[in-house]
BALOBA-1460 file (C-alpha; in Angstrom, 3 decimals):
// residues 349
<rec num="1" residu="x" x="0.000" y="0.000" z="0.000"/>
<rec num="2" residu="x" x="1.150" y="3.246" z="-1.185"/>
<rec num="3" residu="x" x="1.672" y="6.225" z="1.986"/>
<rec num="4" residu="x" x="2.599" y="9.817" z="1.308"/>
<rec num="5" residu="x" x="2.127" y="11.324" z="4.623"/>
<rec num="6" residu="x" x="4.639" y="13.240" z="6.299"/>
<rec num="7" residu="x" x="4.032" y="12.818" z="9.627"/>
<rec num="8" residu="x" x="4.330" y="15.374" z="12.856"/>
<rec num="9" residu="x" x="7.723" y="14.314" z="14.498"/>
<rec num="10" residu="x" x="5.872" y="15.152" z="17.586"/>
<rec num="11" residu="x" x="2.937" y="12.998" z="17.069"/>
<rec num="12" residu="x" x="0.615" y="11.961" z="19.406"/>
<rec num="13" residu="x" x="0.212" y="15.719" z="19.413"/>
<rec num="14" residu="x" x="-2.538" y="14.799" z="22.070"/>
<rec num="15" residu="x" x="-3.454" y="12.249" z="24.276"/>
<rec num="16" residu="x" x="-5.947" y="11.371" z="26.714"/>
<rec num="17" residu="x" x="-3.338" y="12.579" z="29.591"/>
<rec num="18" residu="x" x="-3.315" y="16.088" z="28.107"/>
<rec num="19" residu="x" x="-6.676" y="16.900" z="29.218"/>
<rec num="20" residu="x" x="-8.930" y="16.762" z="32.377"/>
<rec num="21" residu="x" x="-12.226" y="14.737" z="32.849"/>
<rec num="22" residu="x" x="-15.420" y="17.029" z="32.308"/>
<rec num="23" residu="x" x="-17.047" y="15.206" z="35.622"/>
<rec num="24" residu="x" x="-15.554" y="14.111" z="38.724"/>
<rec num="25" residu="x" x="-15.955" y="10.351" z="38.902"/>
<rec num="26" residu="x" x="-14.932" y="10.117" z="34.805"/>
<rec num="27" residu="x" x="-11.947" y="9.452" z="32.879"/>
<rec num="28" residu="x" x="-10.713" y="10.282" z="29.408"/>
<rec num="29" residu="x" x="-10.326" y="7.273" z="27.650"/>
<rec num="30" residu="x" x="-9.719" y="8.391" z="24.472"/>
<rec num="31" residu="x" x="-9.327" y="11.688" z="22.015"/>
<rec num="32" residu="x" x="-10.464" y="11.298" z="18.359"/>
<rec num="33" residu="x" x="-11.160" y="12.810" z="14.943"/>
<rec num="34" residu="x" x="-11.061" y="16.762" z="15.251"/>
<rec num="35" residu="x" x="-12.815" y="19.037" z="13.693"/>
<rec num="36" residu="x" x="-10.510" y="21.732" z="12.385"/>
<rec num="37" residu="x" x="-10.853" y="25.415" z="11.451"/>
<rec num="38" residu="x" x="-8.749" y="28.735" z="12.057"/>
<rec num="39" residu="x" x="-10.554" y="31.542" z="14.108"/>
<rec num="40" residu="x" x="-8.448" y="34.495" z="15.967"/>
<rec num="41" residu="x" x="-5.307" y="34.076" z="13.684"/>
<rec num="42" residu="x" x="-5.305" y="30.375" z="15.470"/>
<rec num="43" residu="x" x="-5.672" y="26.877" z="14.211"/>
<rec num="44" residu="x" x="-8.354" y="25.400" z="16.675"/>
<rec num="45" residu="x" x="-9.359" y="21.449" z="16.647"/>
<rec num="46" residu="x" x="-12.786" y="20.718" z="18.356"/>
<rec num="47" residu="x" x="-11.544" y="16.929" z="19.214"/>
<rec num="48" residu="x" x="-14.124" y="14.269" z="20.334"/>
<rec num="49" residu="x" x="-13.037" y="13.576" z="24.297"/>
<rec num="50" residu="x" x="-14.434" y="10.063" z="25.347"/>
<rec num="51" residu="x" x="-14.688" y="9.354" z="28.853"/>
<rec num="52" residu="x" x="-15.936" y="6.056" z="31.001"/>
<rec num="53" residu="x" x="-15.829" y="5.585" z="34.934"/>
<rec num="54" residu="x" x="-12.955" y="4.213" z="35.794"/>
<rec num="55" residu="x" x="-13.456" y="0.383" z="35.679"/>
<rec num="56" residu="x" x="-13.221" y="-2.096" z="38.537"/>
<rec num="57" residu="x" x="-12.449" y="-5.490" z="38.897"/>
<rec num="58" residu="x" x="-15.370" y="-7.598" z="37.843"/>
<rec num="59" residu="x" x="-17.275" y="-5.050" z="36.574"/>
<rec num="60" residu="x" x="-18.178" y="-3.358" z="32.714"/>
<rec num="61" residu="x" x="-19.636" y="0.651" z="33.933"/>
<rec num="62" residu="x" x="-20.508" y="2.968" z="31.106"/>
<rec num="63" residu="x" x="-21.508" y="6.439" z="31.372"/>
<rec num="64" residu="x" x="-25.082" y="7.478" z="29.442"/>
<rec num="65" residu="x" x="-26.697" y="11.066" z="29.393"/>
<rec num="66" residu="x" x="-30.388" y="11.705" z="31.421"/>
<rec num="67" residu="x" x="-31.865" y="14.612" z="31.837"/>
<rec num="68" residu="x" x="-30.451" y="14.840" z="35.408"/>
<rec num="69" residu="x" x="-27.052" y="14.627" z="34.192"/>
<rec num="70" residu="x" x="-24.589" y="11.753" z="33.917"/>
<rec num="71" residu="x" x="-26.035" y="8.236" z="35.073"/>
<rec num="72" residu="x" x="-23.411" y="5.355" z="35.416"/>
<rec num="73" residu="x" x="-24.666" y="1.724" z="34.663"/>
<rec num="74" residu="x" x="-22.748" y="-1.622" z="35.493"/>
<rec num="75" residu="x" x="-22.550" y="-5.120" z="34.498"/>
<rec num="76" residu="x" x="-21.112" y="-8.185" z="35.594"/>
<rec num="77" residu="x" x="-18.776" y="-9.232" z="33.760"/>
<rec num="78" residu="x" x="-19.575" y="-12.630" z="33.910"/>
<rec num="79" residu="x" x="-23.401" y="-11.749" z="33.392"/>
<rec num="80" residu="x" x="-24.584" y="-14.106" z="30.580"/>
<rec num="81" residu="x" x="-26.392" y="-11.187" z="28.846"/>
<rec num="82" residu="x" x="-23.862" y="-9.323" z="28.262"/>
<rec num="83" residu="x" x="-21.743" y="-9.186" z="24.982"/>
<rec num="84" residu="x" x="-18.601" y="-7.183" z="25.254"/>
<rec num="85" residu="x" x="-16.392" y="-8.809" z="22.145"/>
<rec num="86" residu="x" x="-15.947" y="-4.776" z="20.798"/>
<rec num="87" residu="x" x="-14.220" y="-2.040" z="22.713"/>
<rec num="88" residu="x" x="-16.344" y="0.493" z="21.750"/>
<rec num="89" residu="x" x="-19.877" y="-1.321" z="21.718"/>
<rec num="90" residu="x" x="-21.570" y="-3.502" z="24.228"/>
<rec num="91" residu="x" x="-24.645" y="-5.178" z="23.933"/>
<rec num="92" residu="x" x="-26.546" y="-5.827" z="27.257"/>
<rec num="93" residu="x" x="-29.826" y="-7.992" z="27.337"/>
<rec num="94" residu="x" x="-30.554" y="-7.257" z="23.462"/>
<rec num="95" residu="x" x="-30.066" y="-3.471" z="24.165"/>
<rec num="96" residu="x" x="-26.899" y="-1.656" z="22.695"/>
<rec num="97" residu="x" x="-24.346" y="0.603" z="24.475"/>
<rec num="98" residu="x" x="-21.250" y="2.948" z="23.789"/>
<rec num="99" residu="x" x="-18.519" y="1.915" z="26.654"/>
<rec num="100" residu="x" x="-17.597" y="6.028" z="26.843"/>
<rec num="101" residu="x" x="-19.435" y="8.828" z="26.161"/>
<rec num="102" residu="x" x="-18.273" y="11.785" z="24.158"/>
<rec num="103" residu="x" x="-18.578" y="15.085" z="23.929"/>
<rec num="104" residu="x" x="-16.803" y="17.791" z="21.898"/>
<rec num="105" residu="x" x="-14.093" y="19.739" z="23.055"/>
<rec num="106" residu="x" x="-11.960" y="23.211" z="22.076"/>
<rec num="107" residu="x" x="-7.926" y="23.529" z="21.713"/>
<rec num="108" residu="x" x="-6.348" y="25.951" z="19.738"/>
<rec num="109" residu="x" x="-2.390" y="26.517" z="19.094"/>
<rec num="110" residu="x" x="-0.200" y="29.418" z="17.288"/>
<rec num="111" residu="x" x="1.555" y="27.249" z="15.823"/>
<rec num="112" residu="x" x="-0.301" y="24.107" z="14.568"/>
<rec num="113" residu="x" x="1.553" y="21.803" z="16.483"/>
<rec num="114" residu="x" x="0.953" y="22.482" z="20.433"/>
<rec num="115" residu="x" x="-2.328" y="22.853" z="21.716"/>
<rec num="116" residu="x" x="-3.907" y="23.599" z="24.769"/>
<rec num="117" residu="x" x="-7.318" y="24.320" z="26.566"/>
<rec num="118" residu="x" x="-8.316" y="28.157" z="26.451"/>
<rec num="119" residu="x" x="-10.377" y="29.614" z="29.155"/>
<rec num="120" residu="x" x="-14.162" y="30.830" z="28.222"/>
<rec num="121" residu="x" x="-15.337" y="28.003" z="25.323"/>
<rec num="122" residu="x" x="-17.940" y="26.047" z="26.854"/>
<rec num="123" residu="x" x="-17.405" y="21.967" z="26.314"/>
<rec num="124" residu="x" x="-20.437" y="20.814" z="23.412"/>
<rec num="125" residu="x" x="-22.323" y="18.200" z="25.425"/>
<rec num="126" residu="x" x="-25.327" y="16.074" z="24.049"/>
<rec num="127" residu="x" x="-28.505" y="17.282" z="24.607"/>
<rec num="128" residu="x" x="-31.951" y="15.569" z="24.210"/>
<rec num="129" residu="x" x="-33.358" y="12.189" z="23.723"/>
<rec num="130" residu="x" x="-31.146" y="11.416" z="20.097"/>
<rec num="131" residu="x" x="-27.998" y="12.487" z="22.180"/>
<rec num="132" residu="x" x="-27.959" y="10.146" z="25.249"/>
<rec num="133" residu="x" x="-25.143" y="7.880" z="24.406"/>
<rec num="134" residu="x" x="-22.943" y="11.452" z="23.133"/>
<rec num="135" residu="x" x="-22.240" y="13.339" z="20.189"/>
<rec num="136" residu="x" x="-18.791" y="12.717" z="18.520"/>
<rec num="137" residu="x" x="-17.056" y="13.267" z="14.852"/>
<rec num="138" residu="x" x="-17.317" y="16.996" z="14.298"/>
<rec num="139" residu="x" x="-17.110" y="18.209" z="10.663"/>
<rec num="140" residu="x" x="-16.668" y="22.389" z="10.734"/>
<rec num="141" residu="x" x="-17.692" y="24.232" z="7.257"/>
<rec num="142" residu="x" x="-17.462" y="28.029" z="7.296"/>
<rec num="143" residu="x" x="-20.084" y="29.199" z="5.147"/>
<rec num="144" residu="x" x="-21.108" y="32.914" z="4.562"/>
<rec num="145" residu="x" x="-19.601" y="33.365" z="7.780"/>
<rec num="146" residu="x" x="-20.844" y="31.106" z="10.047"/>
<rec num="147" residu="x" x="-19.853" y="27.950" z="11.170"/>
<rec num="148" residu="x" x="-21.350" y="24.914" z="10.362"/>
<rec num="149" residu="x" x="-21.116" y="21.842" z="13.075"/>
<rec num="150" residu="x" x="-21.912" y="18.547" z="11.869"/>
<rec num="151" residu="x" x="-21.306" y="15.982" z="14.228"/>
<rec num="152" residu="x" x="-22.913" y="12.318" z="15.125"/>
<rec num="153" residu="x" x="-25.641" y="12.007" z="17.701"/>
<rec num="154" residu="x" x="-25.975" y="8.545" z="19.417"/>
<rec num="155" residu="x" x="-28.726" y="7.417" z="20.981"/>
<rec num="156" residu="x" x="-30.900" y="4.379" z="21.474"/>
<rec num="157" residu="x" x="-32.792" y="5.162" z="18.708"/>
<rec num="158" residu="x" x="-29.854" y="4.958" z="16.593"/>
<rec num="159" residu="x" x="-27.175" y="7.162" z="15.218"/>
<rec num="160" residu="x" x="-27.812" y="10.340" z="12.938"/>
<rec num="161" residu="x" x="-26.455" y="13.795" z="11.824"/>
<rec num="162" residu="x" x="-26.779" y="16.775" z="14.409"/>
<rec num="163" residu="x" x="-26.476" y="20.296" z="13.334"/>
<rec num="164" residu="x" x="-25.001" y="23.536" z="15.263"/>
<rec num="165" residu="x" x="-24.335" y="26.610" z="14.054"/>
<rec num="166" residu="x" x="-21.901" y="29.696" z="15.592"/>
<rec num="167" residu="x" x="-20.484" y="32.583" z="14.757"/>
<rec num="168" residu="x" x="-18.133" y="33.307" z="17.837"/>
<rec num="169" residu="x" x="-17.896" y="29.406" z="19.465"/>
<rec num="170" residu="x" x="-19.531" y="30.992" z="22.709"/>
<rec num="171" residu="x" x="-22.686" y="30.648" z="21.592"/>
<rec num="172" residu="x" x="-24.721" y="28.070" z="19.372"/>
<rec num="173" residu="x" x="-27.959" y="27.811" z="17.676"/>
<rec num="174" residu="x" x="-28.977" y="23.869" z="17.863"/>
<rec num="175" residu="x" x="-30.885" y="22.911" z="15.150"/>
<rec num="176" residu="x" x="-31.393" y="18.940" z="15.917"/>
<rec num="177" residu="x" x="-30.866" y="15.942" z="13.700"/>
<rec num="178" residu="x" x="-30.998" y="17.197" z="9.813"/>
<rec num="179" residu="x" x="-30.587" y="13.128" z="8.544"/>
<rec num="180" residu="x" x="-32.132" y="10.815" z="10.891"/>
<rec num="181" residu="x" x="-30.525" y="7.533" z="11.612"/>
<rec num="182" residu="x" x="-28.832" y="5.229" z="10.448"/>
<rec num="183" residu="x" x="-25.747" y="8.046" z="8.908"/>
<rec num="184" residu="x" x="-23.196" y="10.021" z="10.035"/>
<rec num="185" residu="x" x="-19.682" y="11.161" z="8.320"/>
<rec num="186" residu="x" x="-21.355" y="13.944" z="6.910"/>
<rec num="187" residu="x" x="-19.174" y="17.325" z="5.943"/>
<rec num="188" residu="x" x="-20.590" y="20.660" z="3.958"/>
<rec num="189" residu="x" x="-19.484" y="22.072" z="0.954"/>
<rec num="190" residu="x" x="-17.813" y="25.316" z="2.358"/>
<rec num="191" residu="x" x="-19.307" y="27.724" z="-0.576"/>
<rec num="192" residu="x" x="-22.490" y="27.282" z="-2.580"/>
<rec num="193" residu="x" x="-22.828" y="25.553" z="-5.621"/>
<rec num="194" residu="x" x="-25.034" y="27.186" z="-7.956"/>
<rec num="195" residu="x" x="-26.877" y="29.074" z="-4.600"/>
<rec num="196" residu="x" x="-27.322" y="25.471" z="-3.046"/>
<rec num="197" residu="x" x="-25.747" y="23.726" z="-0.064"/>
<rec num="198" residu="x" x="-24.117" y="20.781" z="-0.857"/>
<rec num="199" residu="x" x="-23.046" y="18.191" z="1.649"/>
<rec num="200" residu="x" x="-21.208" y="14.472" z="1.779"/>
<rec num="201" residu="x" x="-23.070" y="11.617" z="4.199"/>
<rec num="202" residu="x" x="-23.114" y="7.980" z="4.734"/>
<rec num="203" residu="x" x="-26.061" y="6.140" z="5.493"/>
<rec num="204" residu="x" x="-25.760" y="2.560" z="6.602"/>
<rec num="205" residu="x" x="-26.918" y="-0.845" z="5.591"/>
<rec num="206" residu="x" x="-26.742" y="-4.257" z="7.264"/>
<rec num="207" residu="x" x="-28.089" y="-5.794" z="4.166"/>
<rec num="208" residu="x" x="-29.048" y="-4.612" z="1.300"/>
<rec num="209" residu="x" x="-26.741" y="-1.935" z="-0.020"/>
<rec num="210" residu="x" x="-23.773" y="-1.035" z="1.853"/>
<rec num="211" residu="x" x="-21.377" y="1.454" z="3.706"/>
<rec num="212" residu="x" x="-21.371" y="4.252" z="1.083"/>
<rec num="213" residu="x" x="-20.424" y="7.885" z="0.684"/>
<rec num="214" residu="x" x="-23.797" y="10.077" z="-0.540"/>
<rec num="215" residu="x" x="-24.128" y="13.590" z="-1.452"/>
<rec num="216" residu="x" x="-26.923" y="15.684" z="-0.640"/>
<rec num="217" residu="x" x="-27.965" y="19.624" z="-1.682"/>
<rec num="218" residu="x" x="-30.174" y="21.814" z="0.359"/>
<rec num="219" residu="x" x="-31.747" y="25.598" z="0.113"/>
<rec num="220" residu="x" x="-30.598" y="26.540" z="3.840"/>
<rec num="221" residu="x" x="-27.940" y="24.022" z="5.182"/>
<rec num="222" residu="x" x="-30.660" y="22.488" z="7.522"/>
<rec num="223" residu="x" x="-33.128" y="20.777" z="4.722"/>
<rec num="224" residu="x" x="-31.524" y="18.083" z="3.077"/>
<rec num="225" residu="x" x="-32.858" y="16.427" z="0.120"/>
<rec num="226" residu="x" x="-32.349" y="14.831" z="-3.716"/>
<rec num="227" residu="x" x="-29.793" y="12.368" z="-2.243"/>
<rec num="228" residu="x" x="-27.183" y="10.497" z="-4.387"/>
<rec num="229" residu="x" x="-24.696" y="7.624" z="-4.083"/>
<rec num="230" residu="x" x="-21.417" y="8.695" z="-5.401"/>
<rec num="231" residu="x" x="-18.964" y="6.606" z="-3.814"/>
<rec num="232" residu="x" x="-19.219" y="2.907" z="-3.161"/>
<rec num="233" residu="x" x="-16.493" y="0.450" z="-1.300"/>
<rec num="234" residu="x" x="-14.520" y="-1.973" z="-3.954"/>
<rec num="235" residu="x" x="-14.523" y="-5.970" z="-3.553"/>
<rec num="236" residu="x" x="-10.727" y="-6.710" z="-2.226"/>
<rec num="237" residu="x" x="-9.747" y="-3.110" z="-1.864"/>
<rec num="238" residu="x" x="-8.207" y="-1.204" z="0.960"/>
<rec num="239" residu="x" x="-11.465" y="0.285" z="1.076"/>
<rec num="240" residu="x" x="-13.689" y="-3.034" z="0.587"/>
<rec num="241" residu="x" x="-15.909" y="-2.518" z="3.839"/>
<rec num="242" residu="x" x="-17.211" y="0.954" z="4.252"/>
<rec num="243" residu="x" x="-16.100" y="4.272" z="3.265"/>
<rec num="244" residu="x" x="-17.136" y="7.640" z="4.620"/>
<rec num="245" residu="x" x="-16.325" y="10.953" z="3.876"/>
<rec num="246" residu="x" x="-13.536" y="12.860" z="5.649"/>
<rec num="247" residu="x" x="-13.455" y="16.861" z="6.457"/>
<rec num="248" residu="x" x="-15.135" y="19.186" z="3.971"/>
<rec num="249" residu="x" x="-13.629" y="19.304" z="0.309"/>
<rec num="250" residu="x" x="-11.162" y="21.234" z="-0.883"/>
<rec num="251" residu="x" x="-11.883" y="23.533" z="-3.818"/>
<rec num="252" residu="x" x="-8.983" y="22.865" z="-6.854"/>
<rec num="253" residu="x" x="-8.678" y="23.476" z="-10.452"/>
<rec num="254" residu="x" x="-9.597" y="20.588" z="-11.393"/>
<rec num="255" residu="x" x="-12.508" y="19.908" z="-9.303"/>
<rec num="256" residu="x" x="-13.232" y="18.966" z="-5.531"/>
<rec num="257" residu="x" x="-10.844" y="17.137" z="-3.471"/>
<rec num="258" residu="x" x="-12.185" y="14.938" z="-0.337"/>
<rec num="259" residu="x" x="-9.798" y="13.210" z="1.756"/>
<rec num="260" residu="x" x="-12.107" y="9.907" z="2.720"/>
<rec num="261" residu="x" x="-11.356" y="7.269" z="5.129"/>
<rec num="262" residu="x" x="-11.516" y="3.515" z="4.282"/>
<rec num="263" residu="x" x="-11.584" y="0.089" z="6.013"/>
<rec num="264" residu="x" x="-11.342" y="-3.637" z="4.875"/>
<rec num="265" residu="x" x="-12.882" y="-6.467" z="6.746"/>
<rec num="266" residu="x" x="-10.001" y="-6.752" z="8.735"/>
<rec num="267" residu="x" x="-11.526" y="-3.241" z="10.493"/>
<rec num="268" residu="x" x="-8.428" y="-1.816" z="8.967"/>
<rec num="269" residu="x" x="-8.517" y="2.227" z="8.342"/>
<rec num="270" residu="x" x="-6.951" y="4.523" z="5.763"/>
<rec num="271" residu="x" x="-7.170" y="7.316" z="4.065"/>
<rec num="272" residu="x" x="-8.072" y="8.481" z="0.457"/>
<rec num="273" residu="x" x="-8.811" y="10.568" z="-2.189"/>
<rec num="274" residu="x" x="-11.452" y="11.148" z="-5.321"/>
<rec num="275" residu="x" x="-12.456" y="14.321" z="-6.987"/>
<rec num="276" residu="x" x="-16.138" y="15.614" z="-7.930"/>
<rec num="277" residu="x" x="-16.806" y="18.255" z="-10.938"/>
<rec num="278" residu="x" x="-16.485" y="21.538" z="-9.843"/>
<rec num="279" residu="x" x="-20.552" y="22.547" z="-10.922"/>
<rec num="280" residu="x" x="-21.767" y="19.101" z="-10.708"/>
<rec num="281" residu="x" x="-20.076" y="17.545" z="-7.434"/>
<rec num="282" residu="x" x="-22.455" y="14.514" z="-7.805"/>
<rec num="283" residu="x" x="-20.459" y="13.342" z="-11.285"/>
<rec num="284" residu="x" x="-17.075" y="11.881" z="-9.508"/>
<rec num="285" residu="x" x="-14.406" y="12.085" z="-11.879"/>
<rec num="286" residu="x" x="-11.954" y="10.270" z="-9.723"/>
<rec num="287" residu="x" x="-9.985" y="8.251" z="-6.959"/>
<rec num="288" residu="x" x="-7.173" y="6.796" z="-5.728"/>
<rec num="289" residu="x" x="-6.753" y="3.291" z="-6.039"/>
<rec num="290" residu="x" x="-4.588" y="3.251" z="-3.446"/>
<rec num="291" residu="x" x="-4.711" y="4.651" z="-0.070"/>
<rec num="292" residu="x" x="-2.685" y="7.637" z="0.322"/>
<rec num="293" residu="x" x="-2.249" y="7.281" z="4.203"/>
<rec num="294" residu="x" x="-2.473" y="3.182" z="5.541"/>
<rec num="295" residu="x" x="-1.545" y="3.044" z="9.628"/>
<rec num="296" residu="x" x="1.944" y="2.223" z="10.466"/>
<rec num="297" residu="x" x="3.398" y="4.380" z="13.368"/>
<rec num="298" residu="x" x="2.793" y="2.520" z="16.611"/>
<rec num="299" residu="x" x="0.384" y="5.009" z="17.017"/>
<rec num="300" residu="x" x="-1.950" y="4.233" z="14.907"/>
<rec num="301" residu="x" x="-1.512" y="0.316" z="15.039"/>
<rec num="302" residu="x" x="-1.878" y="-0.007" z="18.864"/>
<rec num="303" residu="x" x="-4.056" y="2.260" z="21.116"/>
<rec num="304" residu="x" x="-8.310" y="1.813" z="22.024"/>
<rec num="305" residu="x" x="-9.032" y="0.853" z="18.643"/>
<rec num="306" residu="x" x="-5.984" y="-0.216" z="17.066"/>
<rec num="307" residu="x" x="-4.502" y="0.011" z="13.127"/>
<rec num="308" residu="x" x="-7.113" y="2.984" z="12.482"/>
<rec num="309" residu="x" x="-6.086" y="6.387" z="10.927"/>
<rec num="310" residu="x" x="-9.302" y="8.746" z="10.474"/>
<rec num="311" residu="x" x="-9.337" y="12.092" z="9.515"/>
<rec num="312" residu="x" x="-12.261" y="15.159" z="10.099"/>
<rec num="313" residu="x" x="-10.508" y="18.373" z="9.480"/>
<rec num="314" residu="x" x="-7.404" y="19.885" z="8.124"/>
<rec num="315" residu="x" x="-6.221" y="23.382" z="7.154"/>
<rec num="316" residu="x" x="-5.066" y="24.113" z="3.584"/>
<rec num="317" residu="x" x="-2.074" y="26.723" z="2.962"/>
<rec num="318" residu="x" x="-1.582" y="26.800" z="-0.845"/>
<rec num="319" residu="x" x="-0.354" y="23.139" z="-1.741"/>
<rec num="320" residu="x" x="-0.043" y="22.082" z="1.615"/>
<rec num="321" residu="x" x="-2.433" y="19.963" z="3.352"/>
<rec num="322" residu="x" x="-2.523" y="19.629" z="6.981"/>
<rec num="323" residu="x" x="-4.926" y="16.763" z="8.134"/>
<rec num="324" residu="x" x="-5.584" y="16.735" z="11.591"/>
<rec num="325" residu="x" x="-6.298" y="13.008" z="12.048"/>
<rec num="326" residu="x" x="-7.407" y="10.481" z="15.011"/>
<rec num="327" residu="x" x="-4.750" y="7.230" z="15.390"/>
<rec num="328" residu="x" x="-6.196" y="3.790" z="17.075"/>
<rec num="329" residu="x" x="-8.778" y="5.654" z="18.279"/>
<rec num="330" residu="x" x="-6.775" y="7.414" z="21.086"/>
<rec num="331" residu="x" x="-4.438" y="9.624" z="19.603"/>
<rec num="332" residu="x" x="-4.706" y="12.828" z="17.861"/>
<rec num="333" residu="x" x="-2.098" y="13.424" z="15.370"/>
<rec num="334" residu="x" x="-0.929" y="15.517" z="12.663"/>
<rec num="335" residu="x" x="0.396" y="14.770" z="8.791"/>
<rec num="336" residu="x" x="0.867" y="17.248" z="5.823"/>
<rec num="337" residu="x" x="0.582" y="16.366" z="1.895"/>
<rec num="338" residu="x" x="0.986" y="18.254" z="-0.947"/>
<rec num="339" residu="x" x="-2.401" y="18.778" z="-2.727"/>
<rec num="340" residu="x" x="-0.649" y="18.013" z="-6.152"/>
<rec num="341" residu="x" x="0.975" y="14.778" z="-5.745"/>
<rec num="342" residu="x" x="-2.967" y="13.494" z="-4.099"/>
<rec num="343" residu="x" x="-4.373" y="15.057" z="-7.537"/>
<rec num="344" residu="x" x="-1.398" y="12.856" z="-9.563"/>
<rec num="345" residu="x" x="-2.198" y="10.354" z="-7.765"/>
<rec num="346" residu="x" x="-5.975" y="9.826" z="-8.585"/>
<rec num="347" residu="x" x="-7.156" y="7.605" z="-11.686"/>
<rec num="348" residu="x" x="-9.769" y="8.944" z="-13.481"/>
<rec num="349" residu="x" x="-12.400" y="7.363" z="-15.048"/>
């Protein structure tokens, strides 16, 4: 498999150490797949922070979201009911569960590189009945603007696409779950296309159909309709299980670049490339055939979740690419490409 990242030499550039619990009681288990965007003449990430109780002998505890706050639920181990064969998913007398629960929060840096906590943001917590198991995977667009948040709300009804909006990142207009379950991995279009909104999103099928990447156009950014399947995983491929769309595209010459993440069968994730018509981002005009970032540090091959690499934002500074990315589900890390070699490398159809 082909890999043209140049890593961060100081990657992890954050770890679950770096940053404190939101609730006594809690730990961080993990930091994932940041949302990226520059505000204040910084570069900020809005990182997914997973957090659990921390676990005793014996004993599975999980954190989920009431409207009282935080309630903490354990299991046996040894309970018969309980199914536990996944890190990140339990299932619990036919009834599924999320071992942490996640919530979304701020770091910016100067520099790119080192990041830290700044005083004043609030933390973005899930809310409601579709938000009880967390919100997590935070795509920012920056329309007109404004900023547009789309992020993955998980509930027991299921897992769809939540929208906020902000102008300042002190203060948010919620405007609830846009596509209703089962999708997520959905990033806007950061300008208009012919004076619509255009947006990437993956349903989910445990049947008919599969994991694919969809596009969708809208009037206002909050009504989503005329739906289209533009990018499909490939029988033994890198990508051969699912695919989902990374952070929003990137506007080139010679059409729209997305950076998409792959996996095999093996749960294996990497990252990609294809490229959409510039008027007409539903005609795909096309992809990598190989990955153009596959997991090899020991960072991404051992951690929560290991041999993952998974990317929801970077910054873009001429040729260079800066993806922010999230390694074996623990890590956050950092890797720049040049935008022309990813556009050599793509095969078109």
């Amino acid at each position: 498999m082909a890999d043209i990242a140049q890593r961060f030499i100081q990657n992890p550039i954050l770890c679950p150490k770096d940053l404190v619990p939101s609730t006594a009681g809690l730990e961080i288990a993990c930091l994932l797949n940041p949302g990226v965007f520059t505000f204040q003449n910084k570069i900020w990430l809005l990182v997914r922070v997973a957090e659990r109780p921390v676990q005793k002998q014996g004993l599975i505890s999980f954190p989920v979201l009431k409207k009282n706050g935080i309630e903490i639920i354990e299991i046996e181990e040894a309970d018969p009911a309980l199914v536990d064969n996944d890190p990140r998913v339990i299932n619990y007398r036919g009834a599924d569960y999320l071992t942490t629960l996640s919530h979304l929060r701020l770091v910016c840096s100067d520099d790119g590189v080192h990041f830290y906590q700044p005083a004043g943001y609030p933390l973005l917590q899930g809310e409601g009945e579709d938000e009880t198991f967390g919100i997590e995977d935070c795509r920012v667009s920056l329309i007109d603007k404004t900023y547009y948040l789309t992020f993955t709300s998980v509930s027991a009804h299921g897992v769809g696409v939540g929208l906020r909006t902000t102008k300042d990142w002190k203060s948010f207009e919620k405007h609830g779950m846009i596509i209703p379950p089962h999708n997520k991995d959905c990033a806007m279009f950061e300008e208009r296309i012919n004076g619509k909104f255009y947006a990437l999103h993956r349903p989910s099928s445990v049947a008919l159909g599969g994991n694919y990447i969809w596009l969708a156009e809208s009037p206002d950014g909050i009504h989503w309709g005329k739906h289209r399947c533009i990018i499909k995983t490939r029988p033994n491929h890198w990508d051969s299980a699912r695919v989902g769309a990374g952070a929003p595209p990137i506007k080139t010459a010679e059409g729209w670049l997305e950076i998409y993440h792959g996996a095999n069968g093996k749960h294996q994730y990497c990252l990609g490339a294809f490229l959409m018509d510039l008027n007409d981002p539903s005609k795909v005009l096309a992809r990598t055939e190989e990955p153009i970032m596959v997991p090899t540090e020991d960072y991404e091959l051992h951690g929560f979740f290991g041999e993952v690499v998974f990317t929801n934002g970077h910054i873009i500074n001429g040729d260079e690419l800066t993806i922010y990315y999230g390694a074996a589900d623990e890590f956050v890390c950092g890797a720049k490409f040049s935008v022309k070699e990813i556009l050599s490398a793509q095969k078109y159809f």
